[in-house]
N, C-alpha and C positions, 0 to 999 in steps of 0.2 A: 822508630829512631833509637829504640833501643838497645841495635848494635853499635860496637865501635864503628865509628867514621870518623875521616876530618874534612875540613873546611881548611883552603887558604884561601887568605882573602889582601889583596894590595890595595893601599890607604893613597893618597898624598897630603893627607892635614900633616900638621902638625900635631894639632892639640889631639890626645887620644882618648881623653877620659873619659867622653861619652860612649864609644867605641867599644873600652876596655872594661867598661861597665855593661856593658849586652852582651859580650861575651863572657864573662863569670855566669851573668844570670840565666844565659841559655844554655852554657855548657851544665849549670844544676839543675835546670830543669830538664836538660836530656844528657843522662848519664851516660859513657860512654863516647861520647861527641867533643873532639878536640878540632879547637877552632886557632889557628896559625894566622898572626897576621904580620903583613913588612910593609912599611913605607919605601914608596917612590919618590923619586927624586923629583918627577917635573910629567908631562904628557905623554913625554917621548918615550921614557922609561917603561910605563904603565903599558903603552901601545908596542912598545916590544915584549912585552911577559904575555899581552893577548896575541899574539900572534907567534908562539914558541909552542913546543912540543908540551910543557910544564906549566902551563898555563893558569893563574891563577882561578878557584869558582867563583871569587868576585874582584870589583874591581871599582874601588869609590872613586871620584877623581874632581875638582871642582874645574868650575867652568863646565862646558859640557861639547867641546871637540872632539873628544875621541870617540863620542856617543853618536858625534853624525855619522860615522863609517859604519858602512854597511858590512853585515857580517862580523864581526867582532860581539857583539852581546844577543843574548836569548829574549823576544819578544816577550814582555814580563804580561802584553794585556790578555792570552789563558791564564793566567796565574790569579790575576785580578778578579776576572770572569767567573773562576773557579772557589773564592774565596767569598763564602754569603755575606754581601752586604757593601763590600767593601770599593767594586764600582759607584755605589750610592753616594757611600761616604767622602770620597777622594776626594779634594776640591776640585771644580771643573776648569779653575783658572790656571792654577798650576796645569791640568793635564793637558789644557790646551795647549801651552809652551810644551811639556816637557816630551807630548809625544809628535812623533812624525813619521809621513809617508805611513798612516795608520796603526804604528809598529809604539810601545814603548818598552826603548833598551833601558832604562833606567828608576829605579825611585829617586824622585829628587830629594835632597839633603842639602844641607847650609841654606837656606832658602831665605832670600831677605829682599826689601823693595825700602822706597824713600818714600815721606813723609812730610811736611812742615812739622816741626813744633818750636813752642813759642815760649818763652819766659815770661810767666804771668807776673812777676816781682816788678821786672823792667816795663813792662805795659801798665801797672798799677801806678808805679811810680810816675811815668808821663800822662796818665791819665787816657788813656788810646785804650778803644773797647778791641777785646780779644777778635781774632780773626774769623770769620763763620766758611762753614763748609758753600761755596758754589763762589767765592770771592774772585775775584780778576786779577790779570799780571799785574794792570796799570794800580788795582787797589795794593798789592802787596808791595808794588813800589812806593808809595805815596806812604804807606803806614811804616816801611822800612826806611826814608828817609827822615820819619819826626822822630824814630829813635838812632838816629846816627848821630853820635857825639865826636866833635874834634876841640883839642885847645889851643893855643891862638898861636900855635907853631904848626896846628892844620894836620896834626897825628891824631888820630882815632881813638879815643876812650872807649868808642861803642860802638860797635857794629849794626846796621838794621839787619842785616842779613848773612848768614853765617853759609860757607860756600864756598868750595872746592874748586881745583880747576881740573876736568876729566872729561872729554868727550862721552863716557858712559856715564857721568853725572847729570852731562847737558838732556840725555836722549830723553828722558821722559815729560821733557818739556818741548822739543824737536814732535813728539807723537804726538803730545795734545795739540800740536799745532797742526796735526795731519799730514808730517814729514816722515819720515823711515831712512835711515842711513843706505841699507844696501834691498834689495829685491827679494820677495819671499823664499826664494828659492835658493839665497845666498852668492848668487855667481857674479851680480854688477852690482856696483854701484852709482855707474851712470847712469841717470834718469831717475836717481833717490835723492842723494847725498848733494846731488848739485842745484835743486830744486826748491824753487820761492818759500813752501812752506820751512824749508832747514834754514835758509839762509835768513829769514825773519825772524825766527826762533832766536839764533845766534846774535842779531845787533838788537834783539830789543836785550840779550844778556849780557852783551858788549857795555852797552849802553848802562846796566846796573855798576858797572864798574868802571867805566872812563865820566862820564854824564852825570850819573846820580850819585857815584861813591857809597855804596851805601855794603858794599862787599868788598873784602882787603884784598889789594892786587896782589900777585906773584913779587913779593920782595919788599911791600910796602912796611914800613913801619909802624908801627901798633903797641900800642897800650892797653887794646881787652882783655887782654889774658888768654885764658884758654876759651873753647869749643863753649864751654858749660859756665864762662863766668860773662864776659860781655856782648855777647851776642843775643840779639830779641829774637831774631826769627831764626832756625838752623833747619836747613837739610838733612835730613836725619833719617839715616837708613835703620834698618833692626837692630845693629849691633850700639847704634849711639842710646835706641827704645830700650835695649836692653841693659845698660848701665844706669838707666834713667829708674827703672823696674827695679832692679837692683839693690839701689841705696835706697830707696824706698822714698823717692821724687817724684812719685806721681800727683801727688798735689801741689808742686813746683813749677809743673809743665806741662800743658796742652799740645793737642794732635790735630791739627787738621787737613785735609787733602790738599794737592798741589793749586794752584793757580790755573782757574782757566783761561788758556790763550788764544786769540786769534780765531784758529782752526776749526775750535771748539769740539775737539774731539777730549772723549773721557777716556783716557789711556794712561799707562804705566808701565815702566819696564821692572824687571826681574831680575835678580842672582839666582843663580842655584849651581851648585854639584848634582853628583847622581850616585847612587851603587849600584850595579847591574851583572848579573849574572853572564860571567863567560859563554862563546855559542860553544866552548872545548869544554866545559865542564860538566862531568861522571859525574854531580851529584846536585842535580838542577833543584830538584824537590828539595833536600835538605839546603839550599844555598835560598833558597824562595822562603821556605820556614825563618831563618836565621834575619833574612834583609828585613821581613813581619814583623821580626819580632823587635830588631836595631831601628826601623824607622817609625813604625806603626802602633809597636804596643806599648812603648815606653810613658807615659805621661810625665816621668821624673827625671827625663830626661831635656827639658822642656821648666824646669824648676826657676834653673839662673841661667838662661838658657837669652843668646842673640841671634836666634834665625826661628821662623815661623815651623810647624805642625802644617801637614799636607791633609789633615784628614778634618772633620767637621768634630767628630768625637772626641780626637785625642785633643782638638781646640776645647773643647769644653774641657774635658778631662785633666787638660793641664791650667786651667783658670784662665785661657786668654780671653776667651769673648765674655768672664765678668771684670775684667781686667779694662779701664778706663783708656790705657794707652794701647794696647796690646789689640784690645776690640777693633780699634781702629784699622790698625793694619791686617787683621783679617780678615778685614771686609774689604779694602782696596783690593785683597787677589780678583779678584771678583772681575777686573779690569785689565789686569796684566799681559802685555803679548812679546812676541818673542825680540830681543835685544838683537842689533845687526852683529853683535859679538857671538851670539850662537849661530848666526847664521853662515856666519864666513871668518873661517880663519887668517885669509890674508886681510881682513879689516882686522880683526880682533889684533893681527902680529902689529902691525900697525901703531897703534896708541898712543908710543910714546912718539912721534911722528906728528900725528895729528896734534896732542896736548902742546906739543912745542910754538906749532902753527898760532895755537888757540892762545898761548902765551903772548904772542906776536900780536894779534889782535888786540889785547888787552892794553899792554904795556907799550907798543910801539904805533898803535892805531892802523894795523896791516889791514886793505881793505878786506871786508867780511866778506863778500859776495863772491869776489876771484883768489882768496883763500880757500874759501870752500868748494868754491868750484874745479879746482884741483887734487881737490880729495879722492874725486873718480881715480886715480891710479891706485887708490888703493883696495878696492873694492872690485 
């Protein structure tokens, strides 16, 4: 690599410091090697520079749509195979999501899953013992309703349960119950999305918000403050674990696994982006070197850092599995399977469609069962 070469490579983050930090430190490490990087606008953008004469040698992108099209990126698992150790190393659960049809076009990047965590201050306070790994939906309702505070105009001081409205939010509680949005293979979602185990899922969460109160509806009035001040229990993906790490709150705030439902499956869903080496690109070796060295070798990259390490090593390396909160979530990959949002685009285009429905439900009491049952057109 000690000729002149370059690398372009197309982004869609925004934030590039981590990015723009692997590239200083591989271009000094191999002298000669200029590495170009641009940002995309959006999917579309990215999936027209891969399919152009001028083709970028990589191509990050979150989410991971343009990574199901066939032909557009280089099979990275010779690379992996070719690389001592580093099939060992990889997480199996990540690979399991990020590869398909035997192929992986991508390493995955931004990489983050949910969590419970819980405010030990607000459970000390009421006297309520902290929640334990293997707990039940009906236990977290029940311990979510002794910390729901309201005053006597019936507005919430205090949330039990801190919680979004997003059908990708709902899904990994839809899995633990043995539901899937759309078909492995991504093409229907009739005979997923419209089926007992989603539609149970959906009114026992219905039900946390009309019935128990114990989560703020779409417009309700409130007095808790923010995410991190009156809420006991929070949904908390990597990036909330990672403000939490951060300010140096980890003795503020416990971690424990979601709720098991119903179904009794032990499941979770997954974010991730990918960077993945063009199938048009003159200089695959050096683009496979580069993406090593951006996803794989960094541990400091990973410092103040809101998405997980994909490797077992660089988890150590970067302090997560002695890490109290961090340990947590790196053990849940362990569990993670593919979101019906990587699996099908016209669900994923979907969302805000669906959320609105889910809004209806909430606030309007729209029935849950022939709500969703309607959802097959989108999938």
């Amino acid at each position: 690599m000690s000729n002149a070469k370059s690398l372009k490579m197309m982004t869609e983050f925004q934030h590039l410091d981590n990015l723009l930090d692997a590239k200083a430190s591989f271009e000094k490490m191999h002298p000669g090697v200029v590495i170009t990087i641009e940002q995309a606008a959006d999917h579309a953008e990215s999936h027209r520079a891969l399919q152009s004469d001028e083709a970028p040698d990589i191509v990050e992108s979150g989410g991971w749509s343009i990574f199901n099209r066939k032909g557009l990126f280089v099979d990275l698992l010779p690379h992996v195979e070719e690389t001592p150790g580093l099939k060992e190393d990889l997480n199996p659960g990540v690979m399991r999501v990020a590869s398909k049809d035997g192929a992986l076009p991508g390493l995955p990047v931004d990489v983050a899953l949910p969590l419970i965590l819980y405010k030990r201050e607000l459970f000390d306070k009421a006297g309520i013992p902290y929640p334990q790994e293997g707990w039940t939906w009906e236990e977290m309702m029940e311990t979510a309703k002794k910390l729901t505070q309201r005053n006597e105009q019936g507005v919430a001081t205090q949330f039990g349960f801190g919680f979004g409205v997003d059908v990708e939010e709902i899904e990994p509680f839809v899995m633990r119950n043995g539901g899937r949005y759309v078909s492995p293979d991504g093409t229907t979602a009739r005979g997923y999305a419209d089926q007992l185990p989603v539609i149970e899922a959906y009114r026992m969460l219905i039900d946390a918000y009309r019935v128990h109160r114990v989560i703020r509806r779409p417009g309700e009035p409130s007095e808790a403050g923010e995410l991190h001040e009156g809420f006991a229990l929070i949904f908390g993906f990597a990036w909330f674990a990672g403000a939490v790490v951060r300010y140096g709150l980890e003795d503020k705030y416990g971690v424990v696994g979601l709720p098991r439902m119903p179904g009794g499956e032990n499941a979770n869903m997954i974010y991730m982006g990918a960077a993945g080496i063009s199938a048009k690109s003159p200089n695959r070796e050096l683009a496979w070197a580069f993406l090593r060295h951006y996803v794989l070798e960094r541990p400091e990259a990973f410092r103040h850092a809101n998405t997980l390490p994909i490797t077992k090593s660089l988890a150590e390396r970067s302090g997560y599995t002695d890490n109290p909160v961090w340990r947590r979530f790196i053990e849940e990959l362990d569990v993670v399977q593919t979101s019906g949002f990587y699996l099908s685009e016209r669900w994923n285009s979907s969302r805000q469609l669906i959320n609105e429905e889910i809004i209806r439900m909430i606030n309007e009491g729209a029935d849950v069962a022939q709500t969703i049952r309607g959802w097959t057109r989108f999938g």
